[in-house]
C-alpha positions, 0 to 999 in steps of 0.5 A: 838468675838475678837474687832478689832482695830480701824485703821483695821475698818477705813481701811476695811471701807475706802475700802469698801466704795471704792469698792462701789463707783467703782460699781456705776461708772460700773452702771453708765457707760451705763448710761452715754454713752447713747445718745439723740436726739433731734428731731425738729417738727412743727406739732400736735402730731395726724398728720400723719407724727407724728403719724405714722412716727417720733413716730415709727422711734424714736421707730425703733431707740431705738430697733436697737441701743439697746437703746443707742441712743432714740430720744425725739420729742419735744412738742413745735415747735422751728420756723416756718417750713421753718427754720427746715433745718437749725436747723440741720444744726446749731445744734438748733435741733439734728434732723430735718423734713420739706419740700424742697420746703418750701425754694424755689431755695435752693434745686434744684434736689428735685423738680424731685420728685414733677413733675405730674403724678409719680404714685398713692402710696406714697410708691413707689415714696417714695422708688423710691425717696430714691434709685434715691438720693442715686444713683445719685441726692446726687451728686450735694452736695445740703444737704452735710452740714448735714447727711440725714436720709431720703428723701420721698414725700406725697401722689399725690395732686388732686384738689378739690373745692366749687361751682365748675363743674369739669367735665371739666377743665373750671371748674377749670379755674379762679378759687382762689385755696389755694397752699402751694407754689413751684410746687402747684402754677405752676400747678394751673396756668398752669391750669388756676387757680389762686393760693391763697398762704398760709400754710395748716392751714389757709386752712379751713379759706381761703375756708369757707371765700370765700377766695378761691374757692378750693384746691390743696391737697392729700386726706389726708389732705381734711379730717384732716384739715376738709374740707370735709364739705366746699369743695363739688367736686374733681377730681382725676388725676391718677399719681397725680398732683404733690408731695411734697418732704420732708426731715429728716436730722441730725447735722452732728456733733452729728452723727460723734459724734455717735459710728460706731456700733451706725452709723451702727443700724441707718442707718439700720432703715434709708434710704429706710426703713424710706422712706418706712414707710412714703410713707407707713403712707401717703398711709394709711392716704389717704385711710382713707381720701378718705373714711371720704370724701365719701357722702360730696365730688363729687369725680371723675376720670379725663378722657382719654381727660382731662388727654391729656389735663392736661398733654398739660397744665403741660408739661411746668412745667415739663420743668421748672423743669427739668431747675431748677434741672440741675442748679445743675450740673446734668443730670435732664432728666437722673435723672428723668428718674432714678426716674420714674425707681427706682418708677416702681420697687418699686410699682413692689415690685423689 
């Protein structure tokens, strides 16, 4: 075997070394142009909307972008809940979730989706919700500073209390019940209660002090915050007592900053399909409270006369809100009435 020369070795191994370095870089490429969001949350990890939402929307993300885009939850919140909107906004946060009514008078149209008695699953008002906003209520411009994802409710809020005879509504009259603000406070005073403000987890606190003599609450969460062994009596109202609105949202400079095929593959797994399986996780978490309250709560089913007397008491309410989300500049008795539409053909599976 013949040497060869010092300076053909040093070249072959300066283009050898080129040649590698060339192919980590086309490794690296995807690598590189991977994108991760970071997803602001303010709730424990086994909490339904957690659980049974982000975490499998983050998944739904990843497949349909085929991985170019994953979202990281984070561990820690970054601020209080009502400040989740804004951390989109901003940038604080890539994503954000969180409650409309968590900032009251900032968005008007959202309260149409907590008015009484839309329906019994979360799912369809959920659906009903989205296509209502895509066709109309995104027109008064209220959430254009960000890129809205989705927009969903909970399920229908119930009343439940301690000590309390609910067969009839003077039980419910007087009585210090816990709300977490907006529609929930109107409802319990049209009801004659008196609202007790304050966030979800002081409720177990508020009830076992005495604080207050009740709740206004979907099933779901009776049981999660463990109060179905402080609370003894509920009553159901069919269409529910109000809703709560919700919203996921982005920065809308990281999602101008995606790609159009990586834009496209979100929103395939956004918007009414991410509604859906909030609505869908809220129903599933109700059932499973109603089940874990039987034997502690007296549940009963608010009859043909309360009904007519509930939706008396709560026709103000309704009209106030119909007031706030025309302050808009839409059409709120068209609106809702796109709403309780879109609902009906979504609970029709239309």
């Amino acid at each position: 075997m013949h040497d060869v020369p010092v300076e053909a070795r040093a070249r072959r191994g300066a283009a050898g070394l080129l040649a590698g370095l060339i192919g980590l870089a086309v490794l690296a490429g995807p690598a590189a142009a991977q994108t991760t969001l970071r997803m602001a949350n303010w709730l424990p990890p086994s909490h339904p909307l957690v659980a049974d939402v982000m975490k499998p929307y983050a998944e739904r993300v990843a497949e349909a972008t085929d991985g170019r885009v994953t979202i990281q939850i984070l561990d820690a919140p970054l601020g209080p809940p009502p400040a989740h909107y804004d951390f989109a906004v901003n940038g604080v946060a890539d994503i954000t979730y969180g409650v409309h009514g968590y900032t009251p008078g900032r968005f008007k149209t959202t309260v149409l989706a907590e008015v009484p008695f839309l329906g019994d699953s979360a799912e369809a008002i959920s659906v009903g919700y989205w296509n209502a906003y895509e066709q109309m209520l995104a027109e008064a411009g209220e959430q254009d500073d960000v890129k809205v994802l989705a927009v969903f409710t909970h399920g229908p809020g119930q009343i439940f209390t301690r000590g309390r005879d609910l067969s009839s509504l003077a039980g419910v009259e007087g009585a210090k019940m816990r709300v977490g603000g907006g529609i929930a406070s109107d409802v319990a005073t049209a009801l004659g209660a008196v609202p007790v403000q304050s966030p979800s987890s002081k409720a177990y606190e508020l009830l076992s002090g005495g604080v207050a003599d009740g709740i206004l609450f979907p099933f779901e969460s009776v049981t999660f915050f463990n109060l179905q062994g402080i609370l003894d009596q509920g009553l159901e109202v069919p269409g529910g007592l109000y809703n709560t609105s919700f919203f996921v949202v982005m920065n809308k400079g990281k999602w101008e900053a995606l790609s159009d095929e990586d834009k496209a593959a979100i929103d395939s797994v956004s918007g009414e399909a991410l509604a859906r399986l909030a609505g869908q996780a809220w129903d599933a978490a109700d059932a499973e409270g109603r089940e874990a309250m039987q034997g502690e709560i007296a549940l009963a089913t608010a009859t043909d006369a309360q009904l007519e007397e509930i939706s008396r008491k709560l026709a103000p309410v309704v009209e106030a809100k119909l007031a706030e989300a025309a302050g808009a500049g839409i059409d709120a008795e068209a609106g809702l009435a796109l709403l309780r539409a879109e609902i009906e053909k979504a609970a029709a599976g239309r």
